[in-house]
C-alpha positions in Angstrom: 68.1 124.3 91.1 67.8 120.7 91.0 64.5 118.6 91.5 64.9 116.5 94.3 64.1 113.4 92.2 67.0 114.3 90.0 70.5 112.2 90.3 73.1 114.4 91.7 76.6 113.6 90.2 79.9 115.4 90.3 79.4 117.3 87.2 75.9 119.1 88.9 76.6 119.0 92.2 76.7 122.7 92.6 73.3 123.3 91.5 72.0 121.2 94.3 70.3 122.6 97.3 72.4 122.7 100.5 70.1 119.9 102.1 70.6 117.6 99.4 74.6 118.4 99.4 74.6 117.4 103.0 73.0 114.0 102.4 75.0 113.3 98.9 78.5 114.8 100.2 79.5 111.4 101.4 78.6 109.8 98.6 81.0 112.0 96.5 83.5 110.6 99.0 86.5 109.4 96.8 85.7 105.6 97.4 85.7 103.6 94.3 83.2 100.3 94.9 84.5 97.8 92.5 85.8 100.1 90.7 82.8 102.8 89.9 82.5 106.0 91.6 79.2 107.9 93.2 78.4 104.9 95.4 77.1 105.8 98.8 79.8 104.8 101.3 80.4 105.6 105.1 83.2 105.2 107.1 82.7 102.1 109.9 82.7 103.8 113.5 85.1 100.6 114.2 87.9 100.5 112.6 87.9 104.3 111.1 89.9 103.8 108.1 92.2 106.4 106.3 93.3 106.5 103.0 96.3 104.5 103.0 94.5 101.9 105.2 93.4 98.4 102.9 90.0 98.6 102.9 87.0 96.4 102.3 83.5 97.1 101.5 80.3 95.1 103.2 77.0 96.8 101.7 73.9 97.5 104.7 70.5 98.1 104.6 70.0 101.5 103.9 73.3 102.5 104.7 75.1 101.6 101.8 78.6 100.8 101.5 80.8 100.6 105.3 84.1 101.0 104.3 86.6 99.3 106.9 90.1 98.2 107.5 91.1 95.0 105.9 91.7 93.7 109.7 88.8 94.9 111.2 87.8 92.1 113.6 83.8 93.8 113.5 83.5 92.7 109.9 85.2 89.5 109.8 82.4 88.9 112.2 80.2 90.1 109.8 81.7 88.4 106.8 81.2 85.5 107.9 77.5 85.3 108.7 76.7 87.4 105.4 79.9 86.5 103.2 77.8 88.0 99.9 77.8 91.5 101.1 81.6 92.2 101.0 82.6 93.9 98.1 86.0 95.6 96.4 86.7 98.9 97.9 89.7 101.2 97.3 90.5 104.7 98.2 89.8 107.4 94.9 91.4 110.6 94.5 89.0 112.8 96.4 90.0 110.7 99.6 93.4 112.8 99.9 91.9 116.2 100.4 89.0 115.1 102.7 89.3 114.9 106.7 89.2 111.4 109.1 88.8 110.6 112.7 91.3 108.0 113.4 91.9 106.2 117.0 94.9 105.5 118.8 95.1 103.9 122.2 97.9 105.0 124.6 98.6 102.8 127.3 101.0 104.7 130.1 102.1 104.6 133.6 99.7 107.3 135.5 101.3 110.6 136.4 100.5 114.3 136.5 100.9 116.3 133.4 100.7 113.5 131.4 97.4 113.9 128.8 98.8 117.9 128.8 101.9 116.0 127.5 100.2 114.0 125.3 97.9 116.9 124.1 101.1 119.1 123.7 102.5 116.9 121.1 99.3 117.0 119.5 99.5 120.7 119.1 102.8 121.0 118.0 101.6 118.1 115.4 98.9 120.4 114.3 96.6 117.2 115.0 93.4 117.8 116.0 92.0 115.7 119.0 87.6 115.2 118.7 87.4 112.6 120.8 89.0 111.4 124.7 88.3 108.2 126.9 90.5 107.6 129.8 90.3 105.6 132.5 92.9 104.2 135.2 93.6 100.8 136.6 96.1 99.5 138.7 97.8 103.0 138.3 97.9 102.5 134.8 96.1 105.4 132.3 94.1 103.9 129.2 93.5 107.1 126.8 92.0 106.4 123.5 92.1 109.5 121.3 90.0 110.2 118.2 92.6 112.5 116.3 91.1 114.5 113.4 93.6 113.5 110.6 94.2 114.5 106.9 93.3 111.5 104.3 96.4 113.2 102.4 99.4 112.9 104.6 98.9 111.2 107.6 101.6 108.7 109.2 100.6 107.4 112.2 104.1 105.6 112.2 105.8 109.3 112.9 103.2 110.5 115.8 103.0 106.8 117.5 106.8 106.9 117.9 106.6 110.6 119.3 103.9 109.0 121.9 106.3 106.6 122.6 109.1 108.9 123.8 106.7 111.0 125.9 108.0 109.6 129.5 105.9 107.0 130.8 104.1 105.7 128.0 104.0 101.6 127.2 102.5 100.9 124.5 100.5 103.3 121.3 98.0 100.9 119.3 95.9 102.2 116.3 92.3 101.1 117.3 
């Protein structure tokens, strides 16, 4: 077993006790922060990038790295009261075989059956859904879903266009 003041790396991860795997499994994440591996990282609650996403690093306090989309209007907010904590982030390896929530906002004329529709296609998708907000206005239904996504093979142009031809739906977004 490893002492706790010990650096946990790749190569002796293993021998770690399961609290300290906990802590350390996102910094094993598969991000590369300019370049060098083992940095902590966490996905921003945001913009939830995927792997395929282009990402961008801005380092916290305490945190370390959030990793969000390139188009994230949260940290061009940030950015640009504290430009010197942005930093080069891309996606590693080890990104492709881990799990992400992911948001998409459907926007659809209100009717019954409609988030059993919705949640059908999920199914059929094998998608996972962790997350649901709805609300209507105007008879119009506003549904973001967190969807539970693979960081190896998801294509959100494929599902968004099966939302699309569910009857009733306007518009699909990626949050």
């Amino acid at each position: 077993m490893l002492h706790k003041y010990h650096e946990i790396t790749p190569e002796n991860f293993e021998l770690a006790p399961d609290y300290v795997k906990k802590s350390e499994s996102k910094r094993l994440s598969g991000i590369l922060v300019d370049g060098v591996s083992g940095i902590v990282t966490h996905i921003a609650k945001c913009c939830k990038p995927i792997p395929g996403d282009n990402i961008i690093g801005f380092v916290t306090q305490g945190k370390g790295v959030a990793i969000h989309r390139k188009n994230c209007m949260e940290l061009r907010r940030q950015a640009k009261i504290f430009p010197t904590k942005i930093v080069s982030v891309d996606w590693g390896n080890d990104a492709k075989r881990e799990m992400f929530n992911a948001d998409i906002e459907v926007i659809a004329n209100d009717r019954t059956g409609l988030i059993r529709d919705l949640t059908e296609l999920f199914s059929v998708e094998k998608i996972s859904i962790s997350g649901l907000k709805t609300h209507v206005k105007h008879n119009k239904a506003f549904m973001v879903f967190t969807l539970q996504v693979h960081g190896g093979d998801f294509n959100f142009t494929k599902i968004m266009a099966k939302i699309h031809s569910i009857h009733g739906v306007i518009d699909v977004v990626r949050k």
